[in-house]
C-alpha positions in Angstrom: -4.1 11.3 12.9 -2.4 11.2 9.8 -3.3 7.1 9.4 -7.0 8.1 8.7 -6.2 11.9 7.0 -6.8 10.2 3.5 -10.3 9.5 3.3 -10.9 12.8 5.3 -8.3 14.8 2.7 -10.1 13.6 -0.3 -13.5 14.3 0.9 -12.9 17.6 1.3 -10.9 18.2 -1.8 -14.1 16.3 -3.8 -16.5 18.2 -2.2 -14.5 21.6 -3.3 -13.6 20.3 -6.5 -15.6 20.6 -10.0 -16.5 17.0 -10.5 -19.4 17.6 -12.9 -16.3 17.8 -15.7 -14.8 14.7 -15.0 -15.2 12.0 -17.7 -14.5 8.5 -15.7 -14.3 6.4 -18.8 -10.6 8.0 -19.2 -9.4 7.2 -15.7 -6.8 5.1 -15.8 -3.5 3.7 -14.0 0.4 4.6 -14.8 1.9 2.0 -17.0 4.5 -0.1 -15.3 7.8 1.3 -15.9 9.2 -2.7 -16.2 10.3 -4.7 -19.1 7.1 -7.9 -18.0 4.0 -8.1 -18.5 2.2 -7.9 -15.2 -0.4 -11.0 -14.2 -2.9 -10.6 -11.4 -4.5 -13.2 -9.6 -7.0 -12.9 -6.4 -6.7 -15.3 -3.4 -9.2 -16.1 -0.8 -7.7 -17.5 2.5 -8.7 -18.5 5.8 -7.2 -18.9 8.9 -8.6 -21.2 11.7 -6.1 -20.6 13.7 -7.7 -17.3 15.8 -11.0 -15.8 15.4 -11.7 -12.3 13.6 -10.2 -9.6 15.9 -13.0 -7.2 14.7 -15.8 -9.5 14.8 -15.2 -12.0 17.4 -17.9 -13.9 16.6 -16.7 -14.9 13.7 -14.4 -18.2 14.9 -12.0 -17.6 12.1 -10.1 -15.2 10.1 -11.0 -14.1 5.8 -8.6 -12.1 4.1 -8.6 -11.2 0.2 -5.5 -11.4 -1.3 -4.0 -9.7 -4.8 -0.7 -11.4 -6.1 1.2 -9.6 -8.5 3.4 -11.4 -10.6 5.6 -11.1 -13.9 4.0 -12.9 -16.9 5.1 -13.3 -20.6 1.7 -12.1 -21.9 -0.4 -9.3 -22.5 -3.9 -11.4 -23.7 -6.3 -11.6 -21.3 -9.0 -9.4 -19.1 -7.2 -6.7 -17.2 -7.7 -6.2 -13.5 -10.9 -4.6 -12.5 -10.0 -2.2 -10.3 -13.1 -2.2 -7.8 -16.6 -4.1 -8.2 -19.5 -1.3 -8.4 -20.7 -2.7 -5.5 -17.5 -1.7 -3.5 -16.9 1.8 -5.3 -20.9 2.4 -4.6 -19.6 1.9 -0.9 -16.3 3.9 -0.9 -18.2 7.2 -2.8 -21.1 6.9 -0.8 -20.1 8.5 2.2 -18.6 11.1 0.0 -22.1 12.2 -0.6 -21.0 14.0 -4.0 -23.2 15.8 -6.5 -22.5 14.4 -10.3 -20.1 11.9 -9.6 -21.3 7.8 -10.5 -21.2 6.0 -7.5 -19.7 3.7 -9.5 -16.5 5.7 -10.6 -14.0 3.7 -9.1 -14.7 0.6 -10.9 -14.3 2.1 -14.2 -10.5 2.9 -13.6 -8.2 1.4 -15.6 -5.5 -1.2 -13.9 -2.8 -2.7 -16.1 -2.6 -6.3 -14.9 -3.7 -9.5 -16.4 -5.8 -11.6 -14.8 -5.1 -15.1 -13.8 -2.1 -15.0 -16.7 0.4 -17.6 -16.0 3.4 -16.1 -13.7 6.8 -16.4 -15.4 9.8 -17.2 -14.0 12.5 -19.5 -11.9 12.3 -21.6 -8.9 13.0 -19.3 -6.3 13.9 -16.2 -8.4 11.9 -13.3 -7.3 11.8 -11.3 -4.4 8.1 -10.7 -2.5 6.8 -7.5 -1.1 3.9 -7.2 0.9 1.8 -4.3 0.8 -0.4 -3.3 3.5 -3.4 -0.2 2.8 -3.9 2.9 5.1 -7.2 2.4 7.2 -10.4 2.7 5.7 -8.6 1.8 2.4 -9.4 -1.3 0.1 -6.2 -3.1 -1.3 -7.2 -1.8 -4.9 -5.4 1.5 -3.8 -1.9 0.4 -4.0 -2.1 -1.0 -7.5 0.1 1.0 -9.4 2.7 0.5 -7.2 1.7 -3.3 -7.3 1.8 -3.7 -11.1 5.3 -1.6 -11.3 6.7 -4.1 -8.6 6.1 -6.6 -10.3 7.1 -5.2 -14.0 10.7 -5.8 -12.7 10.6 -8.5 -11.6 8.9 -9.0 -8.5 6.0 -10.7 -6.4 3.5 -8.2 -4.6 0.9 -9.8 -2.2 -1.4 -6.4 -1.6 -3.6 -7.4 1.6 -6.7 -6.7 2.4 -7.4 -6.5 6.4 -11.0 -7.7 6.9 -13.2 -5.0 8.5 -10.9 -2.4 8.3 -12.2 -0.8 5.3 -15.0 0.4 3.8 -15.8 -2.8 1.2 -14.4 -6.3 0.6 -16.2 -8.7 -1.4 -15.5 -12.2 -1.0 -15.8 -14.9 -3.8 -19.3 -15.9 -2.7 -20.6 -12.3 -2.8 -20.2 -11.3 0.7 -19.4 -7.6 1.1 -17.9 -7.2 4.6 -17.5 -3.7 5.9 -15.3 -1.5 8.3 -16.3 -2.9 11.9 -12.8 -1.2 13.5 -14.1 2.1 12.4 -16.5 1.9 15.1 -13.4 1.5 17.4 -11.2 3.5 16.6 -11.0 6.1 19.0 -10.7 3.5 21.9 -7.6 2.8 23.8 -5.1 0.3 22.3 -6.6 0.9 19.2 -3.9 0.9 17.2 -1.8 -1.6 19.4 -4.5 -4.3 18.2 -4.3 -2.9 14.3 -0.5 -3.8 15.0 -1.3 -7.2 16.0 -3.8 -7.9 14.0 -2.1 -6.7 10.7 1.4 -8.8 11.8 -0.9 -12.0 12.4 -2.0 -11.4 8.7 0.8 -10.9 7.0 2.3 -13.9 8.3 -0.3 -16.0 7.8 -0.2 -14.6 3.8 3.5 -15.7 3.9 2.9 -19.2 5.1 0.3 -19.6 2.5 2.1 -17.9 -0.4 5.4 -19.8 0.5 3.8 -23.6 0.4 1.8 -22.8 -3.1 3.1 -24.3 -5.9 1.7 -21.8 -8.5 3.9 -19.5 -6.9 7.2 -21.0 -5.9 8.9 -18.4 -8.1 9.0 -16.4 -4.7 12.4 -16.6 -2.9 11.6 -17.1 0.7 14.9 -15.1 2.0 14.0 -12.5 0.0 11.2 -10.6 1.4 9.7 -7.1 2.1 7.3 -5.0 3.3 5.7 -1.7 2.8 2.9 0.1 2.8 0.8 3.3 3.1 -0.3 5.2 6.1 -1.9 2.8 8.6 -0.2 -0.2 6.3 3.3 1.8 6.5 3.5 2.7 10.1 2.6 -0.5 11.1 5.4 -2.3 9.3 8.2 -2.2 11.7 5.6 -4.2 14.1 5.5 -6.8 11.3 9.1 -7.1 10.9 9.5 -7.1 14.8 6.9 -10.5 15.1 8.2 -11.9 11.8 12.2 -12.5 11.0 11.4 -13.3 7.5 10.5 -9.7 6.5 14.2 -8.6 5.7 13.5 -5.0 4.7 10.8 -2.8 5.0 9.2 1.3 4.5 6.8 3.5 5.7 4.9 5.5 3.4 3.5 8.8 4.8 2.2 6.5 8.1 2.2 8.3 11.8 3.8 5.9 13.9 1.1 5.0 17.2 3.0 1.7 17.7 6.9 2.9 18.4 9.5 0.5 17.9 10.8 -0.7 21.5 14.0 0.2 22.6 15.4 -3.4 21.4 15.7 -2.2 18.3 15.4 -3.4 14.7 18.4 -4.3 13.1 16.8 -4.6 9.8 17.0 -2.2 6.5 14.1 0.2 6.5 13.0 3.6 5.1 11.0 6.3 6.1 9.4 8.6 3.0 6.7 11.3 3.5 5.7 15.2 2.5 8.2 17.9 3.2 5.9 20.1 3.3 4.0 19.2 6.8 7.4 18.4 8.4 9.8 20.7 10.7 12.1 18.9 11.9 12.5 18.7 16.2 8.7 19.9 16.2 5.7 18.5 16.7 3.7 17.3 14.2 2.8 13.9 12.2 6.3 13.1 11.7 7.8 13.8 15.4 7.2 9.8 15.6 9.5 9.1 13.1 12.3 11.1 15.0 11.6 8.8 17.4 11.5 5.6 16.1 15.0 7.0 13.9 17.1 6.2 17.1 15.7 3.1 17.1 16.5 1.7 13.8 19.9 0.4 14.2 20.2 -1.3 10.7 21.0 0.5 6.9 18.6 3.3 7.0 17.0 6.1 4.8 14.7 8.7 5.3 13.3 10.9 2.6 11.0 13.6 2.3 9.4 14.6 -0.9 7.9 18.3 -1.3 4.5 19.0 -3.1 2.7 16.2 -2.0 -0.3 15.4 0.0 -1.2 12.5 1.4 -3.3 10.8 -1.1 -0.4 11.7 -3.6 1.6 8.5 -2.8 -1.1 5.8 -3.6 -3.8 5.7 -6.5 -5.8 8.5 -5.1 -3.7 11.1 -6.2 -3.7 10.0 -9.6 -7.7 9.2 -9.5 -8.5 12.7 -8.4 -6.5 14.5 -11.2 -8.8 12.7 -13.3 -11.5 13.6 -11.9 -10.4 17.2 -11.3 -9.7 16.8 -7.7 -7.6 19.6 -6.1 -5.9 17.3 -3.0 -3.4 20.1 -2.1 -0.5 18.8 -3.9 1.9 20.9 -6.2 2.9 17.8 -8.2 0.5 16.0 -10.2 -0.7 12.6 -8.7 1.2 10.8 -11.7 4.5 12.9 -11.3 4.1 11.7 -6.8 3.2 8.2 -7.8 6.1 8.1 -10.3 8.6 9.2 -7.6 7.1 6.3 -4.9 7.5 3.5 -7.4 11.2 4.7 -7.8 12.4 5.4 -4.5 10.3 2.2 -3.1 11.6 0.1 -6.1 15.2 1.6 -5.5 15.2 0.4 -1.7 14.3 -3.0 -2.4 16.3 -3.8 -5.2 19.1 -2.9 -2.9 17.9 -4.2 0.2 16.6 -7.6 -1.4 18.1 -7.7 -4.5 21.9 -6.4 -3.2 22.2 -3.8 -6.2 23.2 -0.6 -5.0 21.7 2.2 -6.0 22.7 5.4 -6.7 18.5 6.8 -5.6 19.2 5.6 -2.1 23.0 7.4 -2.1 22.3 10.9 -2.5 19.4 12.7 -3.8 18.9 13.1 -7.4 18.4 15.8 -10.0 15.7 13.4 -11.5 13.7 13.9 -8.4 14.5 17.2 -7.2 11.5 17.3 -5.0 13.3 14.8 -3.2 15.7 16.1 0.2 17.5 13.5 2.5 16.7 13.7 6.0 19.0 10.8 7.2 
């Protein structure tokens, strides 16, 4: 299933890959490509409302949040991109020679923390960003930070228990209960559920704060990678306020019902692992394509792997990781952040744009499928 191929990919390509050379003090994040600053902030939020769908006996349900937000400032401690604790975790059951447990909480984010966010009442879109399983929120930062460099508010959600560390403000470290589940029937019908129940949840509470009522509330989105990307149209489908949304490289185990939805959305994944009319991890998409029965994109992008879209890809050329991409992580994240950027602005912002016309000789590893 290509909704858990990312933890397997990169284990395989560490294990293969000469990580005695790698030098984690210069691992760092793409600078946003955005005019703003970028501020970061961390929310804790719980919902009485249900109890945890992973760990019933826990009457209620935690999620950590990260807003992203455009600030006027650079001052100020920069976003830590893991805790050791959490990359000792994550690496662990990589089970690499000469690689610091700790790696991942030396990269290098971009974001402020806690800087003050900047703008009008009312005058920037939101996108939500979901993780593939397995994965911690941290791994969609760059597209997080780039977001909100033009202009925008990114809530990145973590789904409790369904990844591999999530520490909690009074130390707590929770870890990936639906990974003992996940080959059980309905599996990913209750990741569905569970994941739409979040997000709105997040919206409620972003919506009514007053530290952040720069967010327009008719102007959201959602995307997200793998797991976090197939699952979107399931979001939109339980919540009308999600006007747009994009599935990142996510197999589709949830299909959109023969209802429909009406609502802009784009499909974007690796060329080279798709034939089209065949089987194989995109032969959902041709099925939930007839179903889509709003504006509607679908792009494929060749040389990449599926760790190339998020952080990964970038993280393992610093390490000398060989994923199986023939594009460097930074040249696949640079081509997300502007065909994910490209669909919003349009699709929230009403700017049409010339990236979601036709395909470009900027990014001519970039073909049109629909």
């Amino acid at each position: 299933m290509r909704t858990l191929a990312v933890a397997t990919a990169l284990t395989v390509a560490l294990v293969s890959a000469p990580a005695a050379s790698a030098d984690p003090t210069t691992l760092s994040l793409p600078t946003p490509t955005g005019r703003q600053p970028v501020g970061v902030t961390s929310l804790y939020m719980k919902d009485t409302s249900r109890p945890d769908p992973w760990v019933p006996t826990v009457p209620y349900r935690e999620l950590m949040i990260s807003v992203f937000y455009p600030t006027n400032t650079t001052n100020g401690t920069t976003k830590q991109y893991m805790t050791p604790t959490e990359s000792e975790r994550y690496m662990s059951r990589l089970g690499l020679p000469d690689v610091p447990l700790d790696v991942m909480s030396t990269v290098r984010a971009n974001a402020v923390v806690d800087a003050r966010p900047a703008g009008r009442r009312h005058s920037a879109p939101l996108v939500v960003l979901s993780p593939g399983s397995t994965q911690p929120r941290a791994t969609l930062t760059s597209w997080a930070e780039d977001l909100a460099s033009h202009g925008y508010v990114v809530a990145v959600i973590d789904h409790t228990y369904e990844n591999r560390a999530q520490t909690f403000p009074d130390g707590r470290v929770t870890d990936c209960a639906a990974c003992e589940v996940d080959d059980l029937p309905g599996f990913w019908e209750k990741v569905a559920k569970s994941r739409a129940a979040d997000t709105s949840f997040v919206l409620d509470e972003l919506l009514r704060a007053k530290r952040f009522d720069l967010i327009d509330p008719k102007r959201i989105g959602m995307t997200g990678h793998s797991a976090g990307g197939a699952i979107t149209t399931q979001v939109m489908l339980a919540d009308s306020r999600i006007r747009a949304g994009a599935d990142i490289d996510g197999s589709v185990h949830v299909p959109i019902p023969d209802s429909g939805l009406s609502r802009p959305f784009m499909f974007m994944g690796s060329t080279d692992e798709y034939v089209p009319g065949a089987p194989g991890p995109y032969d959902d998409w041709e099925t939930d394509w007839l179903h889509l029965t709003g504006w509607k994109r679908w792009i494929m992008v060749a040389g990449t792997a599926h760790a190339s879209y998020t952080d990964l890809g970038v993280i393992a050329d610093g390490l000398g990781v060989d994923l199986g991409a023939s594009v460097s992580g930074e040249r696949a994240v640079a081509i997300t952040r502007a065909y994910v950027r490209a669909f919003f602005d349009q699709n929230l912002r009403c700017k049409p744009q010339p990236l979601m016309a036709a395909p470009s000789s900027s990014y001519p590893e970039v073909t049109f499928v629909g």
